[in-house]
C-alpha positions as CSV (number, residue, x, y, z in Angstrom):
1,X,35.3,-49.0,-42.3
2,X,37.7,-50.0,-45.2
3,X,40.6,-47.9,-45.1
4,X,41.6,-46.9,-48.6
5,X,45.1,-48.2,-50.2
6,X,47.2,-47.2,-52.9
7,X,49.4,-48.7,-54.7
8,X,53.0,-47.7,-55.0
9,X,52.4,-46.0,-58.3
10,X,49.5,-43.8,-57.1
11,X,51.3,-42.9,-53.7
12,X,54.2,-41.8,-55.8
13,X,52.1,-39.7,-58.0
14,X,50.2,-38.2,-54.9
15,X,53.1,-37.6,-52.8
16,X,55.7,-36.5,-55.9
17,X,58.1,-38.7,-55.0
18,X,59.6,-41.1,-57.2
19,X,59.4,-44.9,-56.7
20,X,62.9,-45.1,-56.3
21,X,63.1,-43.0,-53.5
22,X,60.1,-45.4,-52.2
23,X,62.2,-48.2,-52.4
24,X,65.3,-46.4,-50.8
25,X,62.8,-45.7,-47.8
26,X,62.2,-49.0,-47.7
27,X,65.3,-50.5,-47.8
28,X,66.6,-48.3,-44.9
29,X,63.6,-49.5,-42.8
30,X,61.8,-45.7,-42.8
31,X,59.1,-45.8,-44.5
32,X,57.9,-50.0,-45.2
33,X,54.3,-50.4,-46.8
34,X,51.6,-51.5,-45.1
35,X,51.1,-54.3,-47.4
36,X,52.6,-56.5,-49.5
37,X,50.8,-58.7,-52.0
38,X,52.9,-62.1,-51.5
39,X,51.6,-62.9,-55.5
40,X,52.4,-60.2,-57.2
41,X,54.8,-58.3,-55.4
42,X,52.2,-55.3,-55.3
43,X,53.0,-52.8,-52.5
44,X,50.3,-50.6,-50.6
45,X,50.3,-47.8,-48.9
46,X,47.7,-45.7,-47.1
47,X,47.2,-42.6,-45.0
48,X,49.6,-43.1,-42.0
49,X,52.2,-43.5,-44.7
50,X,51.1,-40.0,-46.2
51,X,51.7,-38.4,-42.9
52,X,55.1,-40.9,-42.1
53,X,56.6,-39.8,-45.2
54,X,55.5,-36.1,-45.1
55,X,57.3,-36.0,-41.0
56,X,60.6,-37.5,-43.2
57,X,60.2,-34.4,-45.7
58,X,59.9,-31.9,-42.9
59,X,63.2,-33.5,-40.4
60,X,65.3,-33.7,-43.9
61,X,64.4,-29.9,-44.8
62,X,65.8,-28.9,-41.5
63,X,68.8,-30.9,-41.9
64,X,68.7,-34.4,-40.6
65,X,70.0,-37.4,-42.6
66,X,67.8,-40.5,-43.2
67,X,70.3,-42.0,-40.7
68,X,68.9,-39.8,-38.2
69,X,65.2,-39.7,-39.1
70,X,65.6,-43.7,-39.0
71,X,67.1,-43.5,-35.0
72,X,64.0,-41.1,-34.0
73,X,61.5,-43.1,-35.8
74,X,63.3,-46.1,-34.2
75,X,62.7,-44.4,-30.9
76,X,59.2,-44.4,-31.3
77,X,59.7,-40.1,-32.1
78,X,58.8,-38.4,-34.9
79,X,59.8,-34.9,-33.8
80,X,63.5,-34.2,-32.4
81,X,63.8,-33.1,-29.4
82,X,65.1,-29.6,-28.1
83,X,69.0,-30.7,-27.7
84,X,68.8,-31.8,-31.4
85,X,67.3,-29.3,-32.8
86,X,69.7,-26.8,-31.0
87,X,72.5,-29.1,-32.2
88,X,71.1,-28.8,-35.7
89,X,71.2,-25.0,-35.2
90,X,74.8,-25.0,-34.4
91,X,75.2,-26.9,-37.5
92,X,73.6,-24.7,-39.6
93,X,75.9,-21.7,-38.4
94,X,78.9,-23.5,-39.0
95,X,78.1,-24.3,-42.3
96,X,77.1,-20.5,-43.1
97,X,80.5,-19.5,-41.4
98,X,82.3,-21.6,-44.5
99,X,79.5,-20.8,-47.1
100,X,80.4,-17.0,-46.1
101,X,83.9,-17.9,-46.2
102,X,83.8,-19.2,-49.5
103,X,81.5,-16.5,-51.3
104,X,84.5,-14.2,-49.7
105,X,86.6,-16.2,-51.5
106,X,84.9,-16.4,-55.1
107,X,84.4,-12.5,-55.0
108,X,87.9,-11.9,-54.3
109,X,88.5,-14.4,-57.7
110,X,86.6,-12.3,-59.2
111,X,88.6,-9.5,-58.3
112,X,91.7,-10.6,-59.1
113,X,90.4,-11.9,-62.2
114,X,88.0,-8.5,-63.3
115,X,91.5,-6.7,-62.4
116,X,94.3,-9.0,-64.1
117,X,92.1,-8.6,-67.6
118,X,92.2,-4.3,-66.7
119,X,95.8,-3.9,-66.7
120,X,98.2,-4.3,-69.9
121,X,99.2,-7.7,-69.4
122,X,102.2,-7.0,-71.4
123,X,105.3,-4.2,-71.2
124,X,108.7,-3.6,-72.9
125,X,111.0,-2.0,-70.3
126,X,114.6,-1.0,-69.7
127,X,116.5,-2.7,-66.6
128,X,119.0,0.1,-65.6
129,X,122.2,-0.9,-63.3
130,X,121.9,-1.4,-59.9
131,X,123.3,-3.1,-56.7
132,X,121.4,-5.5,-54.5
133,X,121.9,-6.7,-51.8
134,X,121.5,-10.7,-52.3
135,X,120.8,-14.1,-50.2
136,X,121.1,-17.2,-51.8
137,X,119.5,-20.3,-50.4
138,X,118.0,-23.8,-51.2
139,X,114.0,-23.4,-49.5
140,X,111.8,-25.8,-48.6
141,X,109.1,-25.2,-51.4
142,X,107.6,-21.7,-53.0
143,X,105.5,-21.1,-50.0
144,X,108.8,-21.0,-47.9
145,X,109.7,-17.3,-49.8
146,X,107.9,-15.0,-47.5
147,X,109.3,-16.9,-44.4
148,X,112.2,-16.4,-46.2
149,X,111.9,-12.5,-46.4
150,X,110.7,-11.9,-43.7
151,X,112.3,-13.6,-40.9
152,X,115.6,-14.1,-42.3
153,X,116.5,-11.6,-44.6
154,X,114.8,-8.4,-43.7
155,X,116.3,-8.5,-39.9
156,X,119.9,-9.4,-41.5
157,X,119.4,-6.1,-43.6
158,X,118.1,-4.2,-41.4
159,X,121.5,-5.3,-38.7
160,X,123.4,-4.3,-41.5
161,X,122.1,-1.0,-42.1
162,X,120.8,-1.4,-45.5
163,X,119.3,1.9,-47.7
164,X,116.9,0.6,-50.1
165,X,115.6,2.3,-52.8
166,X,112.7,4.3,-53.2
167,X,110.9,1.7,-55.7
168,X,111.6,-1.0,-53.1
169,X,112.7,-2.8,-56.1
170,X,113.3,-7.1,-55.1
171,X,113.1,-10.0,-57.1
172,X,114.1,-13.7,-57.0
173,X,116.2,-15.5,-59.7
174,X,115.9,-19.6,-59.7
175,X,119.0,-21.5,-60.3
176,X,117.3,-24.6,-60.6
177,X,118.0,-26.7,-63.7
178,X,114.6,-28.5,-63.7
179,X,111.6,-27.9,-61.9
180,X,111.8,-29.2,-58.1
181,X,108.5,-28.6,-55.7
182,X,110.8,-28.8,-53.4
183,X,114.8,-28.2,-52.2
184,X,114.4,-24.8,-54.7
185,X,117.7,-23.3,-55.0
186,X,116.5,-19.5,-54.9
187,X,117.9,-15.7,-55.2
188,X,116.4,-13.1,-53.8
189,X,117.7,-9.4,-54.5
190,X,116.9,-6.1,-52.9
191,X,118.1,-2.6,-54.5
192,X,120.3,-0.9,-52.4
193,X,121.8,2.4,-52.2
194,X,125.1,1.4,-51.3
195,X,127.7,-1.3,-51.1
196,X,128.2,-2.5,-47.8
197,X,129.9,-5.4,-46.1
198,X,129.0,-8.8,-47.0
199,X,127.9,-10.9,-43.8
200,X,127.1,-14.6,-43.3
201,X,123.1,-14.4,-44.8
202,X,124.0,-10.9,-47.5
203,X,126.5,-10.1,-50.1
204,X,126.3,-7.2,-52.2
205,X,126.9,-7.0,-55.6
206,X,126.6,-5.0,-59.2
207,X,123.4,-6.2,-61.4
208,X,123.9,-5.8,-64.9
209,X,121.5,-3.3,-66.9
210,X,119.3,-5.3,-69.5
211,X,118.6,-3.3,-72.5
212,X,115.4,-5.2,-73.0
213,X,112.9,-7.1,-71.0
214,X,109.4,-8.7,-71.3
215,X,107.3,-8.2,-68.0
216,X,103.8,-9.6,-66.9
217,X,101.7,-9.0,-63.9
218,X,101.1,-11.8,-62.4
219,X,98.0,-11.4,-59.8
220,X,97.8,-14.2,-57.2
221,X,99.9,-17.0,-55.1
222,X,102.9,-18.3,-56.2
223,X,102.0,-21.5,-57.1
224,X,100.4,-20.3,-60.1
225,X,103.0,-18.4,-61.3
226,X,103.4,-21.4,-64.2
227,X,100.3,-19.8,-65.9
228,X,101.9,-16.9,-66.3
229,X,104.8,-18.2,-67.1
230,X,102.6,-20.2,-70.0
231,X,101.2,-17.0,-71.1
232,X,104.2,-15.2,-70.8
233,X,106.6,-17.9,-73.1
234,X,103.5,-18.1,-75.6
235,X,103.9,-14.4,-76.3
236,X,107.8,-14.6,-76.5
237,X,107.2,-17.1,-79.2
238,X,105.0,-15.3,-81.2
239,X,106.9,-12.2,-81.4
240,X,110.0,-14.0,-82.3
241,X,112.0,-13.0,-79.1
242,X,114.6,-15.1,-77.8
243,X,115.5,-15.2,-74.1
244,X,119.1,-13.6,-73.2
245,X,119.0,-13.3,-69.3
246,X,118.4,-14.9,-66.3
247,X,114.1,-14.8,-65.6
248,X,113.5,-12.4,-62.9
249,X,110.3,-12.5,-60.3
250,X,109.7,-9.3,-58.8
251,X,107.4,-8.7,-55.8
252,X,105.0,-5.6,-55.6
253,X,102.4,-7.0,-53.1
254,X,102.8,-10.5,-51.1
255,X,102.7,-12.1,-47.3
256,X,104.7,-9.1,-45.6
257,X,101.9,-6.0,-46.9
258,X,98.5,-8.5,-47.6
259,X,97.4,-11.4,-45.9
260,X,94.9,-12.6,-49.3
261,X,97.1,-14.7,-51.4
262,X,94.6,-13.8,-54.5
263,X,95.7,-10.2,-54.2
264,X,99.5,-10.5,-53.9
265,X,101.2,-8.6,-56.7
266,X,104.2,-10.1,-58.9
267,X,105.8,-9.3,-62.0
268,X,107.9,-11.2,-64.2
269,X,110.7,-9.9,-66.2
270,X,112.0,-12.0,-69.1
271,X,115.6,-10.1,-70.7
272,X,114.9,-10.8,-74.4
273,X,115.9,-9.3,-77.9
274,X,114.7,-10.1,-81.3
């Protein structure tokens, strides 16, 4: 009986697969013709190629690699055996675990996003008076702040006996020249009730009132905060404000009250006049 054979063409066409995928198969020793014509090159396939190359479809759909397909078919296997297949399982919920992760992560984006475009992205306020207490110190980077805060200067305060305000009104001033990712000279001042006595980490002092500043929500880490800051300076420019006062970043929401970085709460306040 004369088996029937097809040519590479007609067995891509049948199996809708593309020649170049053929080839590939070919190359990486998976799936070789049954014939080739040593004149013209021609290659053949017939039925037990069919069924080779559908076994391939059905191990990559469950998630082996041609690597792997190669080492059964190379142990004379076309199926995996239990341990694989449980290993392929185990796989499979890892990968779900970070798919999960990640959609968590794009809806909380979103979020941010669907709620940074809700508010008024822009405000004219009035500073008043006020003291702080203050701790000055050259961090590691940006990401160093709520270490900062929380291990270093909330205990100090809280040793001293520090009344804060109601508002829990803090901020951070750079004194930084230039930008520096790193070795960032920072301010950060709490409002206080009362002027106690300075200590090694704290001093206390008098914040002048601003008359006039520029403030923007800023929704997310800090790293991004130069996107605000884009947006922000953009807006100065076009309404012909000039900056008179040091740039102040004050912290609603961050490391100490929520754990997502996409939902900490900042707001910068510019002192300007026209």
């Amino acid at each position: 009986m004369n088996k029937v054979k097809l040519k590479i063409g007609e067995f891509s066409q049948m199996m809708q697969v593309t020649v170049k995928t053929l080839r590939h198969y070919e190359q990486m020793g998976i799936l070789k013709p049954c014939e080739v014509d040593q004149w013209t090159g021609y290659r053949y396939y017939k039925l037990e190629q069919m069924q080779r190359l559908g076994a391939i479809r059905r191990l990559k759909d469950i998630g082996f690699s041609l690597d792997e397909i190669r080492e059964l078919f190379e142990e004379g296997s076309h199926e995996p055996n239990e341990a694989q297949l449980e290993e392929k399982i185990k796989a499979c919920e890892e990968e779900l675990k970070v798919l999960l992760k990640r959609r968590e992560n794009l809806h909380q984006m979103i979020d941010s996003q669907r709620k940074f475009k809700s508010m008024e992205k822009f405000s004219i306020q009035s500073l008043p008076e006020i003291m702080v207490a203050s701790h000055r110190e050259v961090i590691k980077n940006y990401q160093a702040i709520g270490d900062m805060c929380c291990n270093v200067i909330g205990p100090e305060m809280q040793r001293l006996g520090c009344k804060c305000s109601a508002t829990g009104y803090c901020f951070t001033i750079e004194h930084n020249k230039e930008y520096k990712p790193e070795d960032v000279d920072i301010e950060y001042c709490e409002q206080v009730e009362e002027m106690l006595k300075d200590s090694e980490i704290i001093q206390f002092k008098k914040m002048p009132a601003v008359k006039t500043a520029l403030c923007l929500k800023h929704i997310g880490p800090y790293d991004r905060f130069y996107q605000s800051y884009t947006e922000m300076f953009k807006y100065i420019e076009e309404q012909g404000y000039k900056i008179v006062g040091d740039l102040r970043c004050v912290y609603v929401d961050g490391i100490w009250n929520q754990d997502d970085p996409e939902k900490w709460l900042s707001i910068i306040q510019v002192p300007v006049e026209k």
